[in-house]
SELOVO-402234 format. One record per residue (C-alpha): residue number from 1; z, x, y. Coordinates in pm, 1 decimal. Each point is the difference from the previous one (the first is absolute). Layout:
BEGIN
NUM, Z, X, Y .
...
***
This chain:
BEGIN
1, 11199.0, 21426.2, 5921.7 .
2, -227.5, 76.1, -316.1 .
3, -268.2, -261.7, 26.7 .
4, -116.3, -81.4, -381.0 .
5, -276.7, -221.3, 36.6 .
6, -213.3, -182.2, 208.3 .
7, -148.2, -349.8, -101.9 .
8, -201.8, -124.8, 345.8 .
9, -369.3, 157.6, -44.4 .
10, -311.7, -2.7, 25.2 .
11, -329.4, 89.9, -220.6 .
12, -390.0, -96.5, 82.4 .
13, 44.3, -352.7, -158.2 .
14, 213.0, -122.9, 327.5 .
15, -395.5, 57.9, 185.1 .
16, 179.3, 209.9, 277.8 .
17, 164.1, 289.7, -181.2 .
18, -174.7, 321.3, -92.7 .
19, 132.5, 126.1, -334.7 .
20, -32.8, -162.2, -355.6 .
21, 289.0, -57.7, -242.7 .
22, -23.1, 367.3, -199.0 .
23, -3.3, 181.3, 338.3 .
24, 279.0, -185.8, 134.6 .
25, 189.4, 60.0, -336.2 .
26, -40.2, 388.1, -43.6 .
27, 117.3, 1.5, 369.6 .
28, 311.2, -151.6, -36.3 .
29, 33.5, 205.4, -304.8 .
30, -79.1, 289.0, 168.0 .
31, 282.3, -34.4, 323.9 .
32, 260.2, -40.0, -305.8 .
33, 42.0, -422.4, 4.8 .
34, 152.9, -123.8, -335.2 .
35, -107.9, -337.6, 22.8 .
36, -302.1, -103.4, 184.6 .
37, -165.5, -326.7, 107.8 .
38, -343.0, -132.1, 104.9 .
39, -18.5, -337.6, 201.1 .
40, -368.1, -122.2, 87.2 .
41, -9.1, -262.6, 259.1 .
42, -22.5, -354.7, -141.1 .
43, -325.3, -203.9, 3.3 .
44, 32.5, -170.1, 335.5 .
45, -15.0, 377.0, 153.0 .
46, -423.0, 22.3, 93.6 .
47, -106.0, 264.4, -248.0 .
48, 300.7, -49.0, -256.6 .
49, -16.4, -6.6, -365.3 .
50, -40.9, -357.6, -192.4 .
51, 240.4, -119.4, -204.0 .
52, -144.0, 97.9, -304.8 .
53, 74.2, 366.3, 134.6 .
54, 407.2, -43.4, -6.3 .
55, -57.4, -213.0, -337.8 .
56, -119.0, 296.3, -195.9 .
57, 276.2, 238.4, 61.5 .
58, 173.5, -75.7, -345.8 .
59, -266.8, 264.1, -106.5 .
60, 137.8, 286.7, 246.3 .
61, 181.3, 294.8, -139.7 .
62, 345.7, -9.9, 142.5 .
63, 74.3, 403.3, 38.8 .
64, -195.7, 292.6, 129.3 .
65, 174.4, 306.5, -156.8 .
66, 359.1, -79.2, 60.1 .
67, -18.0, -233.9, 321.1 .
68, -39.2, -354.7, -72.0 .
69, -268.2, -156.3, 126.1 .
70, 32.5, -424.8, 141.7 .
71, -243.7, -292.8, 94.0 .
72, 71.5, -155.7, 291.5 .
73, -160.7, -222.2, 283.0 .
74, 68.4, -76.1, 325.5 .
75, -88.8, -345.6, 27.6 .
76, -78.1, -196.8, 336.2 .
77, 261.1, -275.8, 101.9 .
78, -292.8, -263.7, 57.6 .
79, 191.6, -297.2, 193.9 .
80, 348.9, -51.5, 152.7 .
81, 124.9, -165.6, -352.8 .
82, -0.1, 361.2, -98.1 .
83, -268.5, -32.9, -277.9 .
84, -202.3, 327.1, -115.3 .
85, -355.6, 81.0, -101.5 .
86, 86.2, 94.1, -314.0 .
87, 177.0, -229.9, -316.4 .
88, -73.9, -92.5, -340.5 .
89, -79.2, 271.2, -261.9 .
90, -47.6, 244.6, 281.0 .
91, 274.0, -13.4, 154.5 .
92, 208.5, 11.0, -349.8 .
93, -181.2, 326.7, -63.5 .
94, 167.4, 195.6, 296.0 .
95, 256.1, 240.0, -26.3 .
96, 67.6, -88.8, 308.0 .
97, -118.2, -231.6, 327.9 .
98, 76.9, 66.4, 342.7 .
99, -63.7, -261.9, 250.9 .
100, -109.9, 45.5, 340.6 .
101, -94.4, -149.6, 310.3 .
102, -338.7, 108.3, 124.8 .
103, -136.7, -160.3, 364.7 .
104, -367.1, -37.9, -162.5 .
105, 99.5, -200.3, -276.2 .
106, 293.1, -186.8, 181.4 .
107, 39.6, -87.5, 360.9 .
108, 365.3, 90.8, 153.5 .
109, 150.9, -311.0, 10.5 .
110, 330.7, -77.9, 193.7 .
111, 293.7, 141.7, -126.3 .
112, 117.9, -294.0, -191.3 .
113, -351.8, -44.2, -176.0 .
114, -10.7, 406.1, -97.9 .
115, 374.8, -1.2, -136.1 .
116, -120.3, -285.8, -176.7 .
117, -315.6, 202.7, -114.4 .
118, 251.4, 274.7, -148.7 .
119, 263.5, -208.4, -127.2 .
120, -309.2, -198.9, -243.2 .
121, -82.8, 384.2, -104.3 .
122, 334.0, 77.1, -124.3 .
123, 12.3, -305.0, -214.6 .
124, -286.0, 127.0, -174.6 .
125, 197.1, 153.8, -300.8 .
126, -302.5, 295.9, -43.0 .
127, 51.4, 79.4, 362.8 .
128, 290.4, 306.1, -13.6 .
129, -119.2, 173.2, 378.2 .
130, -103.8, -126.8, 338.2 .
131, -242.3, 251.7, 169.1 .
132, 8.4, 102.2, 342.8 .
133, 235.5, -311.7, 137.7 .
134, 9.7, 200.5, 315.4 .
135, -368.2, -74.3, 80.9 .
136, 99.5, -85.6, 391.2 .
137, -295.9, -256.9, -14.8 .
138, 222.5, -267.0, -184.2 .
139, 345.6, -96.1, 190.2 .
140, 266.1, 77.4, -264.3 .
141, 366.8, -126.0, -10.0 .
142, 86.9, 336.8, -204.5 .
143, 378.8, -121.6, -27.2 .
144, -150.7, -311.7, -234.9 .
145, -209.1, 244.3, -148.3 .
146, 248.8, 197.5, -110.5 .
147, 180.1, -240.7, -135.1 .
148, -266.4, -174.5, -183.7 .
149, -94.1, 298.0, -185.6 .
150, 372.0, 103.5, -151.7 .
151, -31.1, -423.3, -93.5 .
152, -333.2, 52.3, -211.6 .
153, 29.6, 349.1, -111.0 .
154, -269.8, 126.4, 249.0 .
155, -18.7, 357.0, 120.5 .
156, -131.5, 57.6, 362.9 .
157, -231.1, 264.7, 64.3 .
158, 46.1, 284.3, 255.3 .
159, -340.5, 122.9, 38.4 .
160, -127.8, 291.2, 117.4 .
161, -335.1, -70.2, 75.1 .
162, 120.7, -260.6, 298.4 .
163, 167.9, 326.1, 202.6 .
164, -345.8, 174.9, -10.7 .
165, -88.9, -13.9, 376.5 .
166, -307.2, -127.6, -64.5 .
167, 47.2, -298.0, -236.8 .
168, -55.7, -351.3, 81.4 .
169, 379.7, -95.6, 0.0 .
170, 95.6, 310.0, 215.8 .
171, 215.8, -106.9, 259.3 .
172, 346.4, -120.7, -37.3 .
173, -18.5, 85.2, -353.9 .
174, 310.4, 266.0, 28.1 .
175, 218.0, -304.3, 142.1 .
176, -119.7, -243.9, -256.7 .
177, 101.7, 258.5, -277.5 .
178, 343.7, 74.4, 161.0 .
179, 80.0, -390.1, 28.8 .
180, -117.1, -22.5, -404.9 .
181, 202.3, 305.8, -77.4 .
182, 229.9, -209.9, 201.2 .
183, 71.9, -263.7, -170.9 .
184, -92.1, 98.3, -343.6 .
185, 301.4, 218.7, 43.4 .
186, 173.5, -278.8, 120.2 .
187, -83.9, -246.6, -344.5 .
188, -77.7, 318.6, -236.8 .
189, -343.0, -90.5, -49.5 .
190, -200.3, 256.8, -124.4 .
191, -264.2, 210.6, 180.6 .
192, -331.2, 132.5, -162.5 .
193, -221.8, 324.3, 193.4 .
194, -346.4, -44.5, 5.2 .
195, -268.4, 241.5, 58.6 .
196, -275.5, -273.8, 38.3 .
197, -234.3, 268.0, -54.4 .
198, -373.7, -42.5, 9.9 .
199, -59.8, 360.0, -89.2 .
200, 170.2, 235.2, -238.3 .
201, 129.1, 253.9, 250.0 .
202, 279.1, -293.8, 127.9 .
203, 65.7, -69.1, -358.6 .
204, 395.5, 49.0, 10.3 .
205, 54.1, 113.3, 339.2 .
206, 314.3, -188.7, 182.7 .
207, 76.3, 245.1, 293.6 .
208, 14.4, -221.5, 257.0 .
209, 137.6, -276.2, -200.0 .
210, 293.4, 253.0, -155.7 .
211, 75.1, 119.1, 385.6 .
212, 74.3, -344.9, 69.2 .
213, 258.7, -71.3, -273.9 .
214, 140.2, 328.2, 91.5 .
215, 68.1, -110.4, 347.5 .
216, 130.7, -284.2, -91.8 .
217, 212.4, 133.0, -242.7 .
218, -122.6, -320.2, -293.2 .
219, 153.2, 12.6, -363.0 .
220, -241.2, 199.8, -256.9 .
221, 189.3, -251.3, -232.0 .
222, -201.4, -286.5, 191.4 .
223, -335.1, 199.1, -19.6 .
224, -205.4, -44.2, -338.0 .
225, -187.6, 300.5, -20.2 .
226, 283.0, 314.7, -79.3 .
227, 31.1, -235.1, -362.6 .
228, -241.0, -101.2, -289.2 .
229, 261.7, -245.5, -115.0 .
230, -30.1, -137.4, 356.2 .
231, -391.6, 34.0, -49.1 .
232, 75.0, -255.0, -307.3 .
233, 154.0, -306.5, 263.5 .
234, -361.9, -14.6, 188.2 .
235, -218.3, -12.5, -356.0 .
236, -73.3, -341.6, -145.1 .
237, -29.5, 204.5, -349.5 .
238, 267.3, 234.6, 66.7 .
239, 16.3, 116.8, -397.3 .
240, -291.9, 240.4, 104.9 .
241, 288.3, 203.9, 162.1 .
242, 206.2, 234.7, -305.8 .
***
């Protein structure tokens, strides 16, 4: 499957990543992306950009050569209501927000209190992704999951970053993302790849996360990234697509 874009990465303004924006950009360029995205942490992540960072993107150009070029964030779910560290202006300004669960920011609650954690998420009509919901730290109902995402319009993220063997939610990952390929095959919720890179040489790579899908024989249909006309359903200004 021809991957066209990747939209979950990192430059030097997330405080743990090791390229900046233009290095990150010619790279993707470079491995032949057509659309590619930069998501900084938001500020509840130690060593994150303030919100005055994501308000200012209105000023950023929007290609580099042919390949467009997004603003994104991957904001912190804060509390079990499901609220984010990012609204207002800034959040507005996006092209896009992912939403994630992160164990420094948000303790793993019981199951009940994280579903309840995603489920506020969704509702957020500038949240389009969940990151990593198979982060085996927080007890997941992945059926309700499922389910909750093809209700709001949310696209859950296969990402590669959580096979790497040596990545905090290593594990059970590989049977958290067959259960979510699971039942998002089951509702026909769609399913976003993420590179989660924090340097420009993962930028776009999916090996282990394309191996799965081929064992498991999931719909490309139900997998955003072979389409920039699916790329528009995840972009809260989705004009910026031609």
């Amino acid at each position: 499957m021809e991957i066209l874009f990747d939209l979950h990465t990192h430059t030097i303004m997330s405080g743990h990543a090791y390229n900046t924006i233009e290095e990150n950009i010619v790279e993707a360029y470079n491995i032949g992306l057509q659309a590619y995205g930069f998501s900084d942490h938001g500020p509840a992540i130690e060593g994150g950009p303030a919100e005055v960072y994501f308000r200012h993107f209105r000023i950023f150009p929007r290609h580099y050569k042919n390949m467009y070029v997004l603003c994104g964030v991957e904001a912190v779910i804060t509390d079990y209501d499901g609220h984010i560290d990012l609204n207002g202006k800034a959040l507005e300004r996006v092209d896009y927000a992912i939403a994630s669960l992160h164990s420094w920011c948000l303790q793993p609650g019981t199951c009940a209190e994280n579903m309840r954690a995603y489920r506020g998420a969704m509702q957020n009509p500038y949240v389009k992704i969940i990151g990593h919901p198979d982060d085996q730290a927080y007890e997941t109902d992945y059926d309700e999951l499922a389910y909750m995402a093809r209700k709001y319009g949310v696209a859950l993220e296969l990402n590669e970053s959580s096979l790497d063997p040596e990545s905090v939610r290593s594990g059970s990952v590989r049977e958290k993302m067959r259960l979510i390929m699971k039942y998002c095959r089951h509702y026909q919720t769609p399913v976003i790849l993420g590179s989660d890179a924090h340097h420009k040489s993962y930028i776009g790579r999916f090996e282990q996360v394309q191996e799965l899908l081929a064992s498991e024989n999931f719909p490309q249909e139900l997998v955003l990234n072979n389409s920039l006309v699916k790329l528009r359903r995840v972009l809260n200004h989705p004009d910026i697509i031609k």
